[in-house]
TIMIDREN-528063 format. One record per residue: residue in three letters; x, y, z of N, C-alpha, C in turn. Coordinates in steps of 0.001 Angstrom, whole numbers, padded with zeros to 6 digits, always signed. Layout:
BEGIN
AlaXYZXYZXYZ ...
END
This chain:
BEGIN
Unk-019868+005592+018431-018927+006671+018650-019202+007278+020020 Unk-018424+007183+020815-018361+007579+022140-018168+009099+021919 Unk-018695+010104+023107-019102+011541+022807-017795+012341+022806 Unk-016795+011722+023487-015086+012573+023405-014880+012042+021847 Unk-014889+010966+021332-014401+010282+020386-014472+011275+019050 Unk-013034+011145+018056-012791+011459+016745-013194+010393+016031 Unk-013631+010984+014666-013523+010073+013528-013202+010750+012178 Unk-012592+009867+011620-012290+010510+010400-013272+009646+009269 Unk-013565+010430+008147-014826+009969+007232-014709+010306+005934 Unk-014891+009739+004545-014510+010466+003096-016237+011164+003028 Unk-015967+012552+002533-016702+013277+001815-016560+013720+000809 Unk-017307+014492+000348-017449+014623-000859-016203+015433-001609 Unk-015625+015946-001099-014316+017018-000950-012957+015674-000562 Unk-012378+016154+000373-011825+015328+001039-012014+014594+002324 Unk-011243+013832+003085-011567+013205+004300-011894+014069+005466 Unk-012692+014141+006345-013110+015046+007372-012642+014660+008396 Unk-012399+015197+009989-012171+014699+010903-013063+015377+011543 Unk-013719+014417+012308-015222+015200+013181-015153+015126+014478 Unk-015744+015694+015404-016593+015365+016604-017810+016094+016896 Unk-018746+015448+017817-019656+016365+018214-019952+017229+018660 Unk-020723+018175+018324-020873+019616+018189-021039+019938+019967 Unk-021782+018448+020872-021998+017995+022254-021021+018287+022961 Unk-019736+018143+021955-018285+018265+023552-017323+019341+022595 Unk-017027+019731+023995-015925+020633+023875-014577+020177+024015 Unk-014840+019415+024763-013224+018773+024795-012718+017546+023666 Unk-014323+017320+023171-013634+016605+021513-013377+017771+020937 Unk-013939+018764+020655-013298+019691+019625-011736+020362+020176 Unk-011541+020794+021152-010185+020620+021734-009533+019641+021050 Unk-009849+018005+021164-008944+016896+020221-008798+017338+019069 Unk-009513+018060+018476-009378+018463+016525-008506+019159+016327 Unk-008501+020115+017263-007127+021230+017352-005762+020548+017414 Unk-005623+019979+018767-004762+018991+018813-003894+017988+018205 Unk-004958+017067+017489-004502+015683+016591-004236+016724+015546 Unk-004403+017598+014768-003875+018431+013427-003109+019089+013975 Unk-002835+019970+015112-001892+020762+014925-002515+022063+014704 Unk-003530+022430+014854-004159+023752+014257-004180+024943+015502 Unk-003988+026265+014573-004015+027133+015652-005984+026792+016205 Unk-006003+027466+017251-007491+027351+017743-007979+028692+017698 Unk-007163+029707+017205-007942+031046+016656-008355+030710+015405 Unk-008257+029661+014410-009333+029433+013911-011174+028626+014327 Unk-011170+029301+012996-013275+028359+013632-012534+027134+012898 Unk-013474+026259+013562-013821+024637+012869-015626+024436+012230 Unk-015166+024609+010907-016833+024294+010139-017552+022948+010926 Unk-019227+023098+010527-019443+022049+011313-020577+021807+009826 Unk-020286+020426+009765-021482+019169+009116-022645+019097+009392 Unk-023735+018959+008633-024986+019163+008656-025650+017397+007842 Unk-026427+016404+007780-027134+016127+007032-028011+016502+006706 Unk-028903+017165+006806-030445+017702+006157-030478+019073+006690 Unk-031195+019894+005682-031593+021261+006358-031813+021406+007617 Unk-032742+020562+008140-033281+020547+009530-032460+020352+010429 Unk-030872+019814+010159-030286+020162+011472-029920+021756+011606 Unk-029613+022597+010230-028993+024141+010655-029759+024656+012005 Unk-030914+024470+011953-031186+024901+013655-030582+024330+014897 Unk-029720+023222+014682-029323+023140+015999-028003+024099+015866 Unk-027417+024333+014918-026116+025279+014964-026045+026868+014379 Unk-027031+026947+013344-027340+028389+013072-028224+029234+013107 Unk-028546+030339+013529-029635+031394+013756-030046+031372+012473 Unk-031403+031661+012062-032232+031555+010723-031347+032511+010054 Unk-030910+032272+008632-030027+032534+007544-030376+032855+006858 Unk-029920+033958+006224-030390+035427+005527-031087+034738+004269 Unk-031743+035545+003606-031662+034930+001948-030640+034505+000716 Unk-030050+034938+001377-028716+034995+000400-028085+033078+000316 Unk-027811+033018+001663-027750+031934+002557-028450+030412+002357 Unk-029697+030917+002212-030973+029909+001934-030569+029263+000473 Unk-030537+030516-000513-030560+030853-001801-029461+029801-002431 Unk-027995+029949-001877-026723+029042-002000-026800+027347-001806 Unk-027587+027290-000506-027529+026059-000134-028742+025680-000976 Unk-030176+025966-001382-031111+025322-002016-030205+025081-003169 Unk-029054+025832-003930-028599+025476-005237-027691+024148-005149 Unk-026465+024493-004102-025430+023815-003878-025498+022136-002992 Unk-026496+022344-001725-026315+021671-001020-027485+020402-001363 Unk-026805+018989-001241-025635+019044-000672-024382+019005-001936 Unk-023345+019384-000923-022027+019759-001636-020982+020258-001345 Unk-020021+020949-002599-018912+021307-002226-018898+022695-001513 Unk-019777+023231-000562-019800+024880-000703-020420+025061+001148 Unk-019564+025775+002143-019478+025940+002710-020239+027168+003043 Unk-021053+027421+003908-022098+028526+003652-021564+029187+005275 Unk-020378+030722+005325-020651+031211+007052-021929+032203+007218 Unk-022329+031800+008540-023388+032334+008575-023904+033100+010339 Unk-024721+033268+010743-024674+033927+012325-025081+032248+012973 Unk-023964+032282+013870-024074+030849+014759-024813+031153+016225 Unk-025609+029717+016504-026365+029984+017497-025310+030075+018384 Unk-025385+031111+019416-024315+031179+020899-024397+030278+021703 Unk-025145+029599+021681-024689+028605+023151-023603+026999+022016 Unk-023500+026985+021442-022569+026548+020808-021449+026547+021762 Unk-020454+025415+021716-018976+025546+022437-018165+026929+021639 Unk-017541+027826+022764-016648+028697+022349-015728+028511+021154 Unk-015222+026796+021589-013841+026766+021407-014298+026258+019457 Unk-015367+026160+018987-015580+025773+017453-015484+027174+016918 Unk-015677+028138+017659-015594+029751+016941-015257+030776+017575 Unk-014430+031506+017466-014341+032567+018642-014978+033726+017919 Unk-015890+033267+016573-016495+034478+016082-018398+034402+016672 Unk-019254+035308+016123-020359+035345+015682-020971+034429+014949 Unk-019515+033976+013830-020233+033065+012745-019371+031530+013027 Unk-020045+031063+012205-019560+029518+011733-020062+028952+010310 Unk-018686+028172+009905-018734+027132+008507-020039+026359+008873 Unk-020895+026607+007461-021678+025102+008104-021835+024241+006681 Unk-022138+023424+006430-021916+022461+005132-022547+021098+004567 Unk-023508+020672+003545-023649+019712+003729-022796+018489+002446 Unk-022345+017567+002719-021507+017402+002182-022424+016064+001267 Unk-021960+015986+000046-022686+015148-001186-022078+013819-001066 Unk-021961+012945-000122-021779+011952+000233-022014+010691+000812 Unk-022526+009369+000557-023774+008608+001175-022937+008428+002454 Unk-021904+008122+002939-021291+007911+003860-021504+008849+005151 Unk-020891+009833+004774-021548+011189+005393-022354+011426+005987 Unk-023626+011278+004811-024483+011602+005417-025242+010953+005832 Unk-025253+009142+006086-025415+008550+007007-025099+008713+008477 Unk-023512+009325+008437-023062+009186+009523-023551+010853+010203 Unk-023769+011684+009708-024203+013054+010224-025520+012909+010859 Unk-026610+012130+009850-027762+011950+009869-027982+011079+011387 Unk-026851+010096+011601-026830+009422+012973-026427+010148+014130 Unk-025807+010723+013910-024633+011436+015014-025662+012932+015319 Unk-025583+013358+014059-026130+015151+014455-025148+015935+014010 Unk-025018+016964+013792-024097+017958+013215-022879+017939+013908 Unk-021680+017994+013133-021050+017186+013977-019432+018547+013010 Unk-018529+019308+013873-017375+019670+014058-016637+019002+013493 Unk-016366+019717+012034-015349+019016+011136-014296+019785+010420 Unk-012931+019029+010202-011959+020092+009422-011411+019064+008560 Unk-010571+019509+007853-009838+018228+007224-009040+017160+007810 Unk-008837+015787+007441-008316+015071+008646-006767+015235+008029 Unk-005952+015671+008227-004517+015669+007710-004061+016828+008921 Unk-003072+016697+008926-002116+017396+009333-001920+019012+009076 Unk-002032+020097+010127-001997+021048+009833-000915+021687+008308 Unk-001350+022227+007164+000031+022559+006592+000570+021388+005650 Unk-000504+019896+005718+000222+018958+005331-000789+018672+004258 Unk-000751+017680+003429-001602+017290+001508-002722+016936+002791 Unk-004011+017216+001956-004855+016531+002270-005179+015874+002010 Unk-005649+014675+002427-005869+013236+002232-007356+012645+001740 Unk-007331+012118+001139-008419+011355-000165-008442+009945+000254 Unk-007633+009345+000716-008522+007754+000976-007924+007614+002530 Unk-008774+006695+002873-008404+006361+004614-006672+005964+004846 Unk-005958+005290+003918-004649+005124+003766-004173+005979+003946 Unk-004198+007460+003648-003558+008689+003436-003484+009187+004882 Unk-005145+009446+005693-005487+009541+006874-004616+008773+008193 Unk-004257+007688+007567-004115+006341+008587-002118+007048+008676 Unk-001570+007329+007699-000624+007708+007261-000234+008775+008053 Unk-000828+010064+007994-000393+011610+008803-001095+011299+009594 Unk-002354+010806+010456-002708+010994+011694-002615+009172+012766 Unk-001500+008330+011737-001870+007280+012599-001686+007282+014392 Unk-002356+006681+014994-002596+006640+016532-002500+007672+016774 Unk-003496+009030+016064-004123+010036+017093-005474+009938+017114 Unk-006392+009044+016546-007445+009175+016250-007864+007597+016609 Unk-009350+007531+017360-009356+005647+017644-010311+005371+016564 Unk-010873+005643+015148-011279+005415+014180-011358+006625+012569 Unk-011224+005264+011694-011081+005927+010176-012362+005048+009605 Unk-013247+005785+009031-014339+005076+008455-013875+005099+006742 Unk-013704+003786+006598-013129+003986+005147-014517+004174+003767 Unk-014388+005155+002883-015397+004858+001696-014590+005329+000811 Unk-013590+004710+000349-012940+004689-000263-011946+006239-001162 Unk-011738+006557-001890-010822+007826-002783-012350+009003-002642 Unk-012353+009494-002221-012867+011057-002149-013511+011155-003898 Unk-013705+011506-004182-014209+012407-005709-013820+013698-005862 Unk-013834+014717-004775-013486+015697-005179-012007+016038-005107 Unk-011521+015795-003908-010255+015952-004095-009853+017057-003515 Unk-010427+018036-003150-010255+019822-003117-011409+020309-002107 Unk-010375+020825-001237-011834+021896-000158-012656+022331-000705 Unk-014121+022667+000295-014717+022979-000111-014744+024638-000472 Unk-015213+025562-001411-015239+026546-001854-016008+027398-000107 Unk-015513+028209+000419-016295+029124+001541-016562+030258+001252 Unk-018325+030251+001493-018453+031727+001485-019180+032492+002626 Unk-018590+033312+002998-019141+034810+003318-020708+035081+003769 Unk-021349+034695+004042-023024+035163+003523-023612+036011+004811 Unk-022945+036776+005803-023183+037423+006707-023673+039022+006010 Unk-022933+039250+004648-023549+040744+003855-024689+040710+002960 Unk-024754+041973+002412-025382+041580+001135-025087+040946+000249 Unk-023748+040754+000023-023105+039499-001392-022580+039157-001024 Unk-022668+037881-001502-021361+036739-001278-019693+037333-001055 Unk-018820+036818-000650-017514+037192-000271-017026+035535-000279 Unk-016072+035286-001129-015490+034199-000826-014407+033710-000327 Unk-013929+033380+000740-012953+033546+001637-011951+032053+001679 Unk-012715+030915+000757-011614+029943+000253-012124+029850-001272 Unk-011294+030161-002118-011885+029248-003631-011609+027675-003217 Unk-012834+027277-004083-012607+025588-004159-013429+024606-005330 Unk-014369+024143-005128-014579+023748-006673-015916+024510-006872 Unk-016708+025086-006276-017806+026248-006716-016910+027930-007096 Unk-017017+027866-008374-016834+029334-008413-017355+030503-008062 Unk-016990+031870-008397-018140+032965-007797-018668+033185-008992 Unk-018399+032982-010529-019365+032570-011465-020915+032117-011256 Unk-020689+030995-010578-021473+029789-010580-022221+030103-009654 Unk-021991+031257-008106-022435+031341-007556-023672+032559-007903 Unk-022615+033548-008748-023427+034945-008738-024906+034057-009524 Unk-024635+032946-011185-025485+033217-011417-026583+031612-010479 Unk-026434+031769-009752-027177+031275-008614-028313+032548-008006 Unk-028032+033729-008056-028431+034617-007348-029133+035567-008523 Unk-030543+035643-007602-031459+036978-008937-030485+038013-009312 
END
């Protein structure tokens, strides 16, 4: 994968469309090939704990607490992002960060490095579950689809909040705030 270069990948949720966290002007392409406003953030992919230091400032307890339960998985943890990060993945303080329950994935994270991801579909449009679907709404904007076949989950990941004292969940998805509270002393 060349360092401008997109790829699209099945996780554990649905298909991702990534680039490296390295360029700014791939994440510019993410905006682009979807269609997305760029006043949103773009979550970014993690394989192992040990990458959150290249993208997040040490993470509260709350934070820690979610991901030792959840990750890896369906559950999107925002949290205080390191600043020298590209602008254009956040125009906030924080950022999505995520590790996703997928061998594919997290081969390919584990190779690459944390790596700027959103859904690969079309702003506004179904999100897509097998590389067919992908190949379908984004054909020839993207110069690779790594196929692993129908997704499992099917459904974004659940996002939360973890910048307060409690959770705040700002997408439902397949972690509830049930599931989360009793996660938490």
């Amino acid at each position: 994968m060349e360092n401008n270069d997109l790829v699209a990948f099945p996780t554990d949720t649905v298909y991702g469309l990534g680039a490296l966290i390295s360029s700014s002007s791939a994440i510019d392409q993410l905006y682009a090939v979807k269609g997305r406003d760029t006043a949103k953030a773009i979550a970014v992919l993690v394989g192992d704990i040990a990458a959150l230091a290249q993208v997040a400032r040490p993470m509260g307890n709350l934070a820690e607490r979610l991901a030792e339960r959840f990750w890896p998985g369906p559950l999107t943890l925002v949290v205080s992002r390191r600043l020298d990060l590209p602008d254009n993945l956040s125009p906030l303080p924080t950022i999505g960060v995520r590790m996703p329950n997928h061998p594919l994935a997290l081969d390919l994270l584990n190779c690459a490095g944390p790596m700027a991801v959103t859904s690969a579909n079309l702003s506004g449009a179904a999100n897509t579950t097998t590389a067919q679907q992908v190949f379908d709404q984004l054909q020839g904007r993207i110069p690779m689809i790594l196929d692993g076949g129908q997704t499992p989950g099917g459904q974004p990941s659940t996002v939360v909040d973890c910048t307060g004292e409690q959770p705040i969940i700002l997408r439902q998805g397949p972690i509830t705030f049930e599931q989360l509270q009793a996660a938490l002393p």
